[in-house]
Every structure is written in C-alpha cells, then in structure tokens.
C-alpha positions as CSV (number, residue, x, y, z in Angstrom):
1,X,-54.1,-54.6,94.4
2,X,-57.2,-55.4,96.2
3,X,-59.4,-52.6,97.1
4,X,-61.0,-52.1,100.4
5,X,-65.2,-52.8,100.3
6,X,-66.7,-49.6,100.0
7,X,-69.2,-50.1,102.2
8,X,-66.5,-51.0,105.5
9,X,-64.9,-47.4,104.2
10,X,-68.4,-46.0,104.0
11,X,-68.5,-47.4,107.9
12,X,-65.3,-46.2,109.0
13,X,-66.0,-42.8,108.1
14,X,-69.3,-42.4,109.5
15,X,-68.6,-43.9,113.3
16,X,-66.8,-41.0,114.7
17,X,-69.5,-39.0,113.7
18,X,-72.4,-40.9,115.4
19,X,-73.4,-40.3,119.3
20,X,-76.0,-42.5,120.6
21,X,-79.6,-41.3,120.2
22,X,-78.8,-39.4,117.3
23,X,-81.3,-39.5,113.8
24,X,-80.0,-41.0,111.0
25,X,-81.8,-41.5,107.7
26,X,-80.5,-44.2,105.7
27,X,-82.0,-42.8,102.1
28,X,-82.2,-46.1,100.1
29,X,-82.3,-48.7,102.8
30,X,-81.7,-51.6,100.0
31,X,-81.4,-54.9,101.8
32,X,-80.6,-53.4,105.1
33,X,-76.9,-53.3,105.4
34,X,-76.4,-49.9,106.2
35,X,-79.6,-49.5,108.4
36,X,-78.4,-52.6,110.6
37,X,-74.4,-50.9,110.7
38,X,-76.7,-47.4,112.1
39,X,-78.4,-49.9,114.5
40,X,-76.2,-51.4,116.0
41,X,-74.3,-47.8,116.7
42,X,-77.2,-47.2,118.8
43,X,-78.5,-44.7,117.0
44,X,-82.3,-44.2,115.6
45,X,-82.6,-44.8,111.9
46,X,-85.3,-44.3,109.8
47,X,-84.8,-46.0,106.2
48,X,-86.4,-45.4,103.3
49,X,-86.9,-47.2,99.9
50,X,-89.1,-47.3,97.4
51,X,-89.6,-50.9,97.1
52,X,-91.4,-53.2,98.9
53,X,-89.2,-56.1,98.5
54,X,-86.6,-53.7,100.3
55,X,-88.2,-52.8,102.9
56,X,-89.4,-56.4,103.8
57,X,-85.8,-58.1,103.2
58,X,-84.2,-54.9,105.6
59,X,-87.3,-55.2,108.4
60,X,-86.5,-59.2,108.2
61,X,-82.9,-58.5,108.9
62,X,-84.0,-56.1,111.8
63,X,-86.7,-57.6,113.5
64,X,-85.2,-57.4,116.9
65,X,-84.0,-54.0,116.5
66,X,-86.3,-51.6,118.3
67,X,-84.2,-48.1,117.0
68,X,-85.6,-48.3,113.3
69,X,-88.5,-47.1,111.6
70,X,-88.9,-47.9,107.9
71,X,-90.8,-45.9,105.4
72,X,-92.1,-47.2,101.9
73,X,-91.8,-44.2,99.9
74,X,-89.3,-42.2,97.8
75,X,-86.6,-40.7,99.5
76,X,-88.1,-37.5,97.8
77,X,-90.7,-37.0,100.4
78,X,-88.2,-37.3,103.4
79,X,-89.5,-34.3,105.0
80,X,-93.3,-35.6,105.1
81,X,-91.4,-38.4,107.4
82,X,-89.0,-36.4,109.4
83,X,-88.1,-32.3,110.8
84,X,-84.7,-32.6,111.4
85,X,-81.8,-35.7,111.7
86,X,-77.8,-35.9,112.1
87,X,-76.8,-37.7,109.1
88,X,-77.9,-39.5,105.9
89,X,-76.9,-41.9,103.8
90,X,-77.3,-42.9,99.9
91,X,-76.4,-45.4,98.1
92,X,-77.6,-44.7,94.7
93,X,-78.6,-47.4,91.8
94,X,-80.9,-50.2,91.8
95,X,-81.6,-52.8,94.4
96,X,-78.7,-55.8,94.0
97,X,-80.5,-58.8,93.0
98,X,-83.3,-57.1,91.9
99,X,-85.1,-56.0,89.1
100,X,-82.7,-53.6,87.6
101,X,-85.2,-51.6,86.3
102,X,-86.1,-50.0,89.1
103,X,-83.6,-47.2,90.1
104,X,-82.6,-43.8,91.1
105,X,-82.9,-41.1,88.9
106,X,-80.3,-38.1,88.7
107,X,-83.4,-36.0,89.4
108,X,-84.9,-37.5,92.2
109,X,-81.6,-37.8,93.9
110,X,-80.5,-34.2,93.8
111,X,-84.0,-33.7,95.0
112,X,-83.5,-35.9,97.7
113,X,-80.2,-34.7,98.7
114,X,-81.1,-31.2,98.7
115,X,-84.3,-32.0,101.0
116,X,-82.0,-33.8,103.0
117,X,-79.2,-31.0,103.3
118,X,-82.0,-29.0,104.3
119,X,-83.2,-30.8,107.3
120,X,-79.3,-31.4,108.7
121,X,-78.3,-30.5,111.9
122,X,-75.9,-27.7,112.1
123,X,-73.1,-30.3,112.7
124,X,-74.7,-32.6,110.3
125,X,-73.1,-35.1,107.4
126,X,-73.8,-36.7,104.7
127,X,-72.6,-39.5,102.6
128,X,-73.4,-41.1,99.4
129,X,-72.1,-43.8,97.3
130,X,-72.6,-43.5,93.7
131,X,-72.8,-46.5,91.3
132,X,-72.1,-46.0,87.8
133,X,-73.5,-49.2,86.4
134,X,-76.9,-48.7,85.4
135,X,-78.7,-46.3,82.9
136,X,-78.0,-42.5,84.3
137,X,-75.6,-43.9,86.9
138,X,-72.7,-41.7,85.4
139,X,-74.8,-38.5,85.5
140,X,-76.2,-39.1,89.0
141,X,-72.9,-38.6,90.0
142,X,-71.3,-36.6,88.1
143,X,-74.4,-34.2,89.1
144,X,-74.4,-35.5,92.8
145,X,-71.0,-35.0,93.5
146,X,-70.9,-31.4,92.1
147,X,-74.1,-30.7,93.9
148,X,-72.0,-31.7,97.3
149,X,-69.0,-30.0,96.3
150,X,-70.4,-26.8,95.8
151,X,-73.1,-26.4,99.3
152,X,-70.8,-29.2,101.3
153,X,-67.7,-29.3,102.9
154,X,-66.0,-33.2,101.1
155,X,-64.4,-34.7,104.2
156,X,-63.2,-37.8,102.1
157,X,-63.6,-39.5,98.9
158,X,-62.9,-43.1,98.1
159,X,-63.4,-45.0,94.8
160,X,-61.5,-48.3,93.5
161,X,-58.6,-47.8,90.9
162,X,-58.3,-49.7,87.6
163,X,-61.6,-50.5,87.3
164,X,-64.3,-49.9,84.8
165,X,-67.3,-47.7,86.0
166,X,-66.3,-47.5,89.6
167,X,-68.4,-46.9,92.3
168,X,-67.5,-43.7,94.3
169,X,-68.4,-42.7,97.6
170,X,-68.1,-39.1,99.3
171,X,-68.6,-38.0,103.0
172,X,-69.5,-34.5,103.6
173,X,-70.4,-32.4,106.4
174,X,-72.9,-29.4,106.3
C-alpha cells in the first residue's frame, strides 16, 4: 500500500484552521516547504532555524513572498521573536541533505513546544512531525507526543504502516 506524504496530510489538516492575516510560526523552517505552504495561505509566517544554510535555501525559495520573516536562532528563544501567534509547526530531526549532525534535541523541543503552547491563541494549534531516524529521534517523540497528549487536545494522528522507524505527525489544538 502506498502511504500518503506526510507533509500533504500535514497540509490538509492545517488549512481549515488558517484565516488570512493570521501568525504562524513555522519552528524548524528547514528548506522552506512548510513556510512557502503558510505563504501562500496568506497568512504571516515567521520561521525559525538554527542553521544558516536553512534559512538561506527557505529565504531563496521565498524571495518574492512579502508575508515572512525568518529568524536564525533556536526555536528555544521564540518568545524573544514573537508575543502571541495562531499556530506552529515542527518538524523535528536534522536538515535533509544536510549535515546530520546537527539536530533537535528531546530537550530543546519540549522546551520549544512548551514556549510555543504558551504564546497560542486561545483557539490556537499545533502540529509536529516527528522523525525517528537520527540519534534521540525515538525519545523526542515518545516525550513530545506525551507532552501534547497530556496539555493538548490530539485532533489527528497520522504515521505510515509497515515501516521501520516511521515518522509520525500529530495536530493538536490548545
């Protein structure tokens, strides 16, 4: 059976949520993806990441996008950044073609996710996709997920079957 791509389910579930001019933080903005998918909802997006090399492939990929403000730090220090937003968005790991070195740390995600929480919007969601395959992966989310199932109300829950170390995404609201 072919699985859907987590990242379109990811999308599905997050556009009934968005209404234009709301502030989304996109957490780990990677090489862009999710940040250009906020965008293009005409939304405002900050994105974070921690590595340069992100951030310039995601502002290259957004140049003509006016909504989007990135920020070169840890999604730790969110609230330096920001006061309040509507969503978030994770996507915990390391940067795909990348030095895999360089990844989030059960510790600094809870962290972040609890910041986060904290500067939702009554109405607010989050979601975060957990990937298993690097070192910590499986206790990032075994920790994230029961952080979010314990102060969050899990709206929905996808993973792939009948695969090794699957990656496994969860949508919550506040």
């Amino acid at each position: 059976m072919r699985h859907k791509n987590i990242n379109h389910v990811v999308h599905e579930w997050i556009v009934p949520y968005l209404k234009e001019n709301h502030l989304i933080v996109d957490a780990t903005c990677g090489h862009g993806y999710d940040t250009k998918f906020l965008c293009d909802q005409k939304v405002n997006v900050i994105a974070f990441d921690i590595q340069i090399e992100a951030i310039e492939y995601s502002k290259n990929l957004l140049k003509e996008y006016a909504n989007v403000t990135f920020i070169h730090d840890s999604h730790v220090h969110l609230e330096r950044y920001i006061k309040h937003c509507d969503g978030i968005i994770f996507n915990c790991g390391y940067l795909p073609h990348s030095d895999k070195k360089v990844i989030t740390k059960p510790e600094s995600t809870l962290e972040a996710m609890a910041k986060a929480y904290s500067l939702l919007s009554d109405d607010g969601w989050m979601c975060v996709t957990f990937y298993q395959g690097h070192d910590g992966g499986a206790e990032e989310m075994k920790l994230g997920i029961d952080w979010m199932r314990k102060n969050m109300n899990i709206v929905h829950e996808y993973t792939y079957e009948n695969v090794n170390n699957p990656p496994i995404a969860i949508f919550a609201q506040k």
